[in-house]
C-alpha positions as a Python dict, from the first residue, in 0.01 Angstrom:
ca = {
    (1, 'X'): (0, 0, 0),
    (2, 'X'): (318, -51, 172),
    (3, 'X'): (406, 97, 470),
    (4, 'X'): (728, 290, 580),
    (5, 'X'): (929, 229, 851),
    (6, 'X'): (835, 536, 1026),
    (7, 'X'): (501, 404, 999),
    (8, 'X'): (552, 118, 1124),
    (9, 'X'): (752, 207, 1428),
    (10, 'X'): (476, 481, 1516),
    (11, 'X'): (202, 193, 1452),
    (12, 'X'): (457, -8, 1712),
    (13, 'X'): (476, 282, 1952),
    (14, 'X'): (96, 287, 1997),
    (15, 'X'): (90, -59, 2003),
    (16, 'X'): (275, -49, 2351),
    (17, 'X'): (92, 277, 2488),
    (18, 'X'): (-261, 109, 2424),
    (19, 'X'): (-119, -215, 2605),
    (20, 'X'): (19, 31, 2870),
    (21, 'X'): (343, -98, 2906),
    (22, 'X'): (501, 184, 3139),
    (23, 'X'): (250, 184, 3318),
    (24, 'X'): (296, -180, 3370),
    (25, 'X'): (642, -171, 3454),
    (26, 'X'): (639, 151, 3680),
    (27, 'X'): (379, -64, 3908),
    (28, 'X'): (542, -362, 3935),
    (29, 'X'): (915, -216, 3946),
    (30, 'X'): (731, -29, 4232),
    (31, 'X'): (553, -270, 4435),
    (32, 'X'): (789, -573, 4389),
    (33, 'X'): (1124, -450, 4307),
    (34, 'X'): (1440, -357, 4531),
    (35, 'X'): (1529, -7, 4524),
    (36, 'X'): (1790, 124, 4378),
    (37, 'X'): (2040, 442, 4416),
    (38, 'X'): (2315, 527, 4190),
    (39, 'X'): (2536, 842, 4183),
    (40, 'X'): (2862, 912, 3950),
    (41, 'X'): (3007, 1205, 3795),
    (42, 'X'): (2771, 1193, 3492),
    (43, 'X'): (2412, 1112, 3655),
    (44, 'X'): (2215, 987, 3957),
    (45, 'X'): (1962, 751, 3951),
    (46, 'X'): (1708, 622, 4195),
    (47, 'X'): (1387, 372, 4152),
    (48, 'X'): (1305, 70, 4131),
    (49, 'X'): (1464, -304, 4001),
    (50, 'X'): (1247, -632, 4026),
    (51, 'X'): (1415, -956, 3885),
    (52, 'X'): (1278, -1299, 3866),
    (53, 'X'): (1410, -1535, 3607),
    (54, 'X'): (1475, -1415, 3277),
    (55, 'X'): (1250, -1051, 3351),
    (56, 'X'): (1408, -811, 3461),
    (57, 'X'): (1195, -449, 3495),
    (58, 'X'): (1293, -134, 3599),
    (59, 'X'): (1241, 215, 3679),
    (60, 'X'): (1407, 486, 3752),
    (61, 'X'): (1423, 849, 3825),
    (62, 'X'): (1731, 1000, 3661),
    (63, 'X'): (1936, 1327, 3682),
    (64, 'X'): (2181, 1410, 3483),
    (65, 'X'): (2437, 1663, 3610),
    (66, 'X'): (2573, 1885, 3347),
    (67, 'X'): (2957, 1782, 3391),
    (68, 'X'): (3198, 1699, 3136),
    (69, 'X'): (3028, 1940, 2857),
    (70, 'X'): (2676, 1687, 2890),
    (71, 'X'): (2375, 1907, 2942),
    (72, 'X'): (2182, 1831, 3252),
    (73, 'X'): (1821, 1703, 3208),
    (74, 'X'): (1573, 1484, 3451),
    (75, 'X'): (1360, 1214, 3325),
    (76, 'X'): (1197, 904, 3436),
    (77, 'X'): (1323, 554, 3285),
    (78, 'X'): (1141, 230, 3274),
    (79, 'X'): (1290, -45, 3078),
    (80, 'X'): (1273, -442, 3059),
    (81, 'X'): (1526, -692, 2973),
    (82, 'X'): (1436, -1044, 2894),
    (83, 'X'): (1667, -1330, 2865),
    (84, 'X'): (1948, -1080, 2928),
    (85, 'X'): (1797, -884, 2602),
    (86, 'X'): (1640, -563, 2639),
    (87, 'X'): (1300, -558, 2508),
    (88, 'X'): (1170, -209, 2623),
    (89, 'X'): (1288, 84, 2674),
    (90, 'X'): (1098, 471, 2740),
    (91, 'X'): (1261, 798, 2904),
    (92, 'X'): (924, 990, 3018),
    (93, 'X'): (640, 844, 2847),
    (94, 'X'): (859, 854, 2501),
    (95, 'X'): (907, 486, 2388),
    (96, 'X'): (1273, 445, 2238),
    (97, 'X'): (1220, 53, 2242),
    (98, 'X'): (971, -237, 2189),
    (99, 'X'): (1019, -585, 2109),
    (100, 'X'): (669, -728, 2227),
    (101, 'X'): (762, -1115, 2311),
    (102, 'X'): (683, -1374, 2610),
    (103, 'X'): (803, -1121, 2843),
    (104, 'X'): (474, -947, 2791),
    (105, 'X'): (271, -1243, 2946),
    (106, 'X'): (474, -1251, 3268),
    (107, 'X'): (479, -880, 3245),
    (108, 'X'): (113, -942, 3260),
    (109, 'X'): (60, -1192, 3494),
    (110, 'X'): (269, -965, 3765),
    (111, 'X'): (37, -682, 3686),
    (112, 'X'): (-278, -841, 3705),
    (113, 'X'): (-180, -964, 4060),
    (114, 'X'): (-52, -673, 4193),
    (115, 'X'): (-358, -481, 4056),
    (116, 'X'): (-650, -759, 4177),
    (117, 'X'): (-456, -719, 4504),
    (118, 'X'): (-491, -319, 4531),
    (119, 'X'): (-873, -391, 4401),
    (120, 'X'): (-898, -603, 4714),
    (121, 'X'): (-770, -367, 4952),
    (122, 'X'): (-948, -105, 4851),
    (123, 'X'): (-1281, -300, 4893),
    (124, 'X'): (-1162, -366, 5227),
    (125, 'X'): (-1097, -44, 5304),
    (126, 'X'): (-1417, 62, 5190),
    (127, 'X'): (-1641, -194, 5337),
    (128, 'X'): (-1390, -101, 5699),
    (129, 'X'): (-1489, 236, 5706),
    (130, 'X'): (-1908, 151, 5585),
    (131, 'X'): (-1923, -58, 5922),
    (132, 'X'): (-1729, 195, 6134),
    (133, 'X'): (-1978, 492, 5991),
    (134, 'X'): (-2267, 238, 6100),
    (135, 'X'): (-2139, 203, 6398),
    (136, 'X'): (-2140, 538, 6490),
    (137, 'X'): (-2517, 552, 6404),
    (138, 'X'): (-2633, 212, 6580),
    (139, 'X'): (-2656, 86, 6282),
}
């Protein structure tokens, strides 16, 4: 049986949500990126903008004003580009875009540091306050 397009792009969609690609992004746009603030007559945008090579990630807050007959709405943006091409693309947790590629693996590779990092924190946060609680007891 063939598939439709719709199916496809829905199979393509879940696809990216099961490999949790905003969430992916939003973390390491986050903890590695620049900020960024942008205001014009349309919109304002704030977030967050890491670039290293050919990946570029971001995410950002925007809110658009209702000028110029566009009607005002707030949403949150995360996007990558890859080798100047964009590659992903959501507003909220609704993905518009996804081109899975190499720039999943660096993607990826960024994540998985960032995350074994807070793993590693938090066990030393945790095994901080076990001593300080035994010490308090003598023990």
């Amino acid at each position: 049986m063939t598939r439709t397009l719709e199916e496809k792009i829905e199979e393509r969609k879940k696809q990216a949500s099961d490999r949790n690609i905003i969430g992916k992004i939003s973390a390491v746009a986050e903890k590695f990126g620049a900020p960024v603030k942008l205001e014009n007559d349309d919109a304002r945008e704030e977030g967050y903008r890491y670039e290293r090579g050919s990946l570029k990630v971001t995410k950002l807050e925007v809110t658009a004003f209702g000028t110029h007959g566009f009607l005002g709405r707030n949403f949150v943006s995360t996007s990558v580009k890859y080798g100047g091409e964009e590659r992903f693309y959501a507003e909220d947790k609704e993905i518009k875009m996804y081109i899975p590629g190499n720039w999943e693996k660096e993607l990826n590779k960024l994540y998985k540091g960032f995350s074994a990092q807070t793993e590693n924190t938090a066990e030393d946060y945790s095994l901080r306050e076990q001593r300080e609680k035994a010490a308090k007891f003598g023990l």
